[in-house]
Structure formats: structure tokens, C-alpha cells
C-alpha positions as CSV (number, residue, x, y, z in Angstrom):
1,X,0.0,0.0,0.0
2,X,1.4,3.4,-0.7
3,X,2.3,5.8,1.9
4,X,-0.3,8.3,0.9
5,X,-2.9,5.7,0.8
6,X,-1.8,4.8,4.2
7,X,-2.1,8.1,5.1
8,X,-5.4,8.5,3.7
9,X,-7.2,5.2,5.1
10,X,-5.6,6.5,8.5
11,X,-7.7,9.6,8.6
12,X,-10.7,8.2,7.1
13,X,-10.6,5.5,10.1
14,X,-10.2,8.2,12.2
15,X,-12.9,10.7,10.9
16,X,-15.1,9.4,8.1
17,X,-16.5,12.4,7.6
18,X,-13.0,13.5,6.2
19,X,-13.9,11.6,3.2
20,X,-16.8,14.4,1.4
21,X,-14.1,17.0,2.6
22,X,-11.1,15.1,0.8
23,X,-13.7,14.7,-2.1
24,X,-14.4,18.2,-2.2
25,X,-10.8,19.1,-2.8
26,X,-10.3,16.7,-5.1
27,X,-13.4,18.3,-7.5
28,X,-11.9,22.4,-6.7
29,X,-8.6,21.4,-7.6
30,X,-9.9,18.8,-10.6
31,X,-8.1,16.1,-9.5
32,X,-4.6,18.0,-8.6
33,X,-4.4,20.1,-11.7
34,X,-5.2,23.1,-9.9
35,X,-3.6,24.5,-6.7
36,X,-6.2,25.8,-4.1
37,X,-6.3,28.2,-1.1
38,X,-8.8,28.0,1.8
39,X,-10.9,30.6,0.7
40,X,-11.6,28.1,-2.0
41,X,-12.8,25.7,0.1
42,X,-14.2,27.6,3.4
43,X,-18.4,26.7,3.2
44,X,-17.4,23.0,2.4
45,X,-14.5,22.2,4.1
46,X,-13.9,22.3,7.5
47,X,-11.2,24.5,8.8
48,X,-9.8,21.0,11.2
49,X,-10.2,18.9,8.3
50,X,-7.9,21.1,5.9
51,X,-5.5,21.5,8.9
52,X,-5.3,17.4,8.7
53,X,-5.2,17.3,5.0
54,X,-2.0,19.7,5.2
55,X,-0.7,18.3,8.1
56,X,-0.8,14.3,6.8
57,X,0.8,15.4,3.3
58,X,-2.3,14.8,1.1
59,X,-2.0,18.6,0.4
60,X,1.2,19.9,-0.4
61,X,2.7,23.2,-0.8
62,X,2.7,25.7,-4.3
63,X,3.9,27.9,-5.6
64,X,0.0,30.2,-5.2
65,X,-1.6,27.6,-2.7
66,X,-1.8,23.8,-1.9
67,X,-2.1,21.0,-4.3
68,X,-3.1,17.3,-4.5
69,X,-0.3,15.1,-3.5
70,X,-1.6,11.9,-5.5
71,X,-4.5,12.3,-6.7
72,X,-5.6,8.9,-8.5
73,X,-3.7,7.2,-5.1
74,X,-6.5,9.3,-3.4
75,X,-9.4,8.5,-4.9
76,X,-8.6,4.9,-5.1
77,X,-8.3,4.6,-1.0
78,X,-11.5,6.7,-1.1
79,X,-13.3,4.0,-3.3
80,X,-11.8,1.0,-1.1
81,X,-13.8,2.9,2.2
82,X,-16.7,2.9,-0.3
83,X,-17.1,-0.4,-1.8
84,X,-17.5,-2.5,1.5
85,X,-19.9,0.1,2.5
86,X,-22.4,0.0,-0.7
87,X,-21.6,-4.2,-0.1
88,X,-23.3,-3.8,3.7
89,X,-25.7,-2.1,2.7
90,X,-27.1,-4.4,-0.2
91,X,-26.1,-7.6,2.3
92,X,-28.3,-5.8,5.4
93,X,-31.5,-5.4,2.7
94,X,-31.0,-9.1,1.3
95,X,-31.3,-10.3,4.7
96,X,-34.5,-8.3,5.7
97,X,-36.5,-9.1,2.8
98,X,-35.4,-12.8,1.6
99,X,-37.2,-16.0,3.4
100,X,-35.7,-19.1,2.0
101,X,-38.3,-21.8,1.2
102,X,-37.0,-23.9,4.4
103,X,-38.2,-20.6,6.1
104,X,-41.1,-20.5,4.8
105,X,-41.9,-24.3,5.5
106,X,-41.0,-24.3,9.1
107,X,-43.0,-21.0,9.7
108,X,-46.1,-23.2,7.9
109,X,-45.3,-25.8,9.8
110,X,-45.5,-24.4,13.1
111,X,-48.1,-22.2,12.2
112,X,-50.4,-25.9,11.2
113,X,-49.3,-27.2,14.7
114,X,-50.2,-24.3,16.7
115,X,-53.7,-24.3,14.8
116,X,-53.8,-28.5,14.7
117,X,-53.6,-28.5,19.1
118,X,-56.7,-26.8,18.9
119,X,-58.6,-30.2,17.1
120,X,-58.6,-33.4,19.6
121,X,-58.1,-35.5,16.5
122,X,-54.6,-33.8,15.7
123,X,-53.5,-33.5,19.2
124,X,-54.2,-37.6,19.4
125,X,-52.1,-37.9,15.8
126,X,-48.9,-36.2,17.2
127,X,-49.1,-37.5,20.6
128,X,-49.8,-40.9,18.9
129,X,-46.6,-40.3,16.7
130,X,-44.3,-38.9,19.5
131,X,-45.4,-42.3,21.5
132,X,-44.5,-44.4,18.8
133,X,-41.2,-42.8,19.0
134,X,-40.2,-42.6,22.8
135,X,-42.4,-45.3,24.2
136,X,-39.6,-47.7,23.8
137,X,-36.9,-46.2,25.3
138,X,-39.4,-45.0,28.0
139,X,-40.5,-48.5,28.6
140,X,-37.0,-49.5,29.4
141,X,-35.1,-46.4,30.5
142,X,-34.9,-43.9,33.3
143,X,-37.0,-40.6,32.6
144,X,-33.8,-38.6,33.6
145,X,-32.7,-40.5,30.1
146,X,-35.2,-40.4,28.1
147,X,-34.8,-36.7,28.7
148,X,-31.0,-36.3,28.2
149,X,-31.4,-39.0,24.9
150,X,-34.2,-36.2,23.6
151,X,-31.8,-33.1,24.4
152,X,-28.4,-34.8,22.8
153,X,-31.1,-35.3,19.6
154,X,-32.5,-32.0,19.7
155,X,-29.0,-30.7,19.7
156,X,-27.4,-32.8,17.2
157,X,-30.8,-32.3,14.7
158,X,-30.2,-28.3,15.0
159,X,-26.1,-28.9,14.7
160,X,-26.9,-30.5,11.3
161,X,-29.8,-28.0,10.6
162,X,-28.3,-24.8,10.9
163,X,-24.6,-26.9,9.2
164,X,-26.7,-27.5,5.9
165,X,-28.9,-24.3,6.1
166,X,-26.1,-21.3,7.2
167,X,-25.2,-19.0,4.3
168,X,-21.5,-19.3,4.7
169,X,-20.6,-16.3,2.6
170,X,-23.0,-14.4,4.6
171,X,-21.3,-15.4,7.6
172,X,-17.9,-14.6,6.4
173,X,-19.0,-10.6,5.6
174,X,-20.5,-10.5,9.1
175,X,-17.4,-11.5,10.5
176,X,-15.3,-9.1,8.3
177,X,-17.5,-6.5,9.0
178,X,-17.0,-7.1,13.1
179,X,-13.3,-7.0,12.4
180,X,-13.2,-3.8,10.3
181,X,-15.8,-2.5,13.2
182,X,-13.1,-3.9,16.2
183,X,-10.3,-2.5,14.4
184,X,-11.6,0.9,13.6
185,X,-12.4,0.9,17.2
186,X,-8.9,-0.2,18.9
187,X,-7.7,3.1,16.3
188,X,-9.8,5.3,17.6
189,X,-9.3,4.1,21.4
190,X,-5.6,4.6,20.6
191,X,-6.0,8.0,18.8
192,X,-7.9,9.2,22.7
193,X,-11.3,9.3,20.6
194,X,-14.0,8.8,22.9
195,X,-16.8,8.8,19.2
């Protein structure tokens, strides 16, 4: 990674409200072809966020004003704070909206059961059903087993459930998206930022 892009990701973990500022200068001075002064900037740009664009080297002194260190280095480290944002966003919206047909099925199942307790001739069906299965080992085990056979099922039914039915790649952007959200935070405990 370059050193301005460094310098660049640095502030925008830092502040990201750096990034319309650093866009801003990057539009007056179209892309680093013209050299700019405050006054150029003053209603858009932040008087602590041109300090810190001097300060880090992304502006550097003219001959009239400041200009653009790196340009196209800048915009690219701008688009890399983007990209996993617009990704979020459209991940967060897929997961509101989207039932998968397994969802759908277990929410009509349960909703069938619910509604099925409510007729003695379906209540006598299940509990005929759930007899056929546990009456043996009742018969000849201890309830405390019985119980703790039902629970190690129950667990190992869900372990394979939610094995087969987890989105992996979902997964993997939540946990990218906790460790960008850690990390940002460890910066900004070290920087003495209590935001």
C-alpha cells in the first residue's frame, strides 16, 4: 500500500466524515491540476479537516496555494472505504426481505401445529406419533434419560440444521464487518477518541 494511501485510510478510520471533505478538494482542484487556497474551500471544508489534509501530506505546498499530493492514489483509497460500504448495505437489505423456502416451510409448519392442538383428532395424531417414538426407550429407561437422549437429539438435529442451512458467505462478511468495526475501534481508542 502506498504511503499516501496509508495516510489516507488513517484519517478516514479516524474521521469518516473527512472523506466528502477530501472529495471536495479533489473536485476544486480537478483532480490536482489546480492548486487551491482555503478561501476556496471555506463553506465545504472544514477549517480541522484542511488543517489534517495539510498536516498528513495529502495537500502539499505551491507555488500560489496547496495542491493534490496523489490524486488517483486518493481516490482509489476513497473507493476502497466505499465499496464494502455499498456491499453492507445491499447484504443488510438481502437479509431483511429474503425468506428461503426452508423458512417458509418451518414457519407453515408451526403455524399448522399451533392451529392442529386446537382439534382433539390432531393432538391424538402427534401424541400418537411422539409415542410411537419414545415409548420404547421410555418403557426400558430412566425418565432422567429419556430426557437427556431427547436433548443430545434436539442438539445434534439443530447442529446438522443450521450446518446445511447457514449461508457461509454471509457469515464470512458478518465477520469481516465485526473486524473492520473492532479494528476501527482499537484506532480510535488509541488516537484518545471517545466517538
Amino acid at each position: 500500500m502506498a504511503r499516501i494511501e496509508r495516510k489516507v485510510s488513517g484519517l478516514i478510520m479516524r474521521d469518516a466524515g473527512i472523506v466528502e471533505s477530501i472529495r471536495t478538494v479533489l473536485e476544486k482542484s480537478v483532480d490536482g491540476e489546480v492548486e487551491l487556497d482555503w478561501a476556496d474551500v471555506r463553506g465545504e471544508v472544514t477549517s480541522g479537516h484542511w488543517g489534517r489534509l495539510i498536516e498528513t501530506g495529502i495537500l502539499k505546498e505551491g507555488e500560489k496555494g496547496f495542491q493534490v499530493s496523489d490524486a488517483a492514489t486518493i481516490k482509489q483509497a476513497i473507493e476502497n472505504f466505499d465499496q464494502p460500504r455499498a456491499k453492507k448495505s445491499k447484504t443488510k437489505s438481502d437479509v431483511e426481505g429474503k425468506w428461503t423456502k426452508w423458512d417458509k416451510a418451518a414457519a407453515v409448519f408451526a403455524i399448522s401445529l399451533f392451529a392442529g392442538y386446537s382439534f382433539a383428532e390432531v393432538r391424538e395424531l402427534i401424541g400418537r406419533g411422539v409415542d410411537l417414538l419414545i415409548g420404547p426407550a421410555d418403557a426400558v429407561l430412566p425418565f432422567y434419560l429419556v430426557i437427556m437422549i431427547l436433548a443430545l437429539f434436539t442438539g445434534l438435529y439443530s447442529t446438522l440444521l443450521q450446518a446445511n442451512l447457514m449461508d457461509m458467505e454471509k457469515m464470512g462478511e458478518y465477520q469481516s464487518e465485526m473486524k473492520e468495526l473492532q479494528e476501527r475501534q482499537k484506532a480510535a481508542q488509541k488516537s484518545g477518541d471517545k466517538e
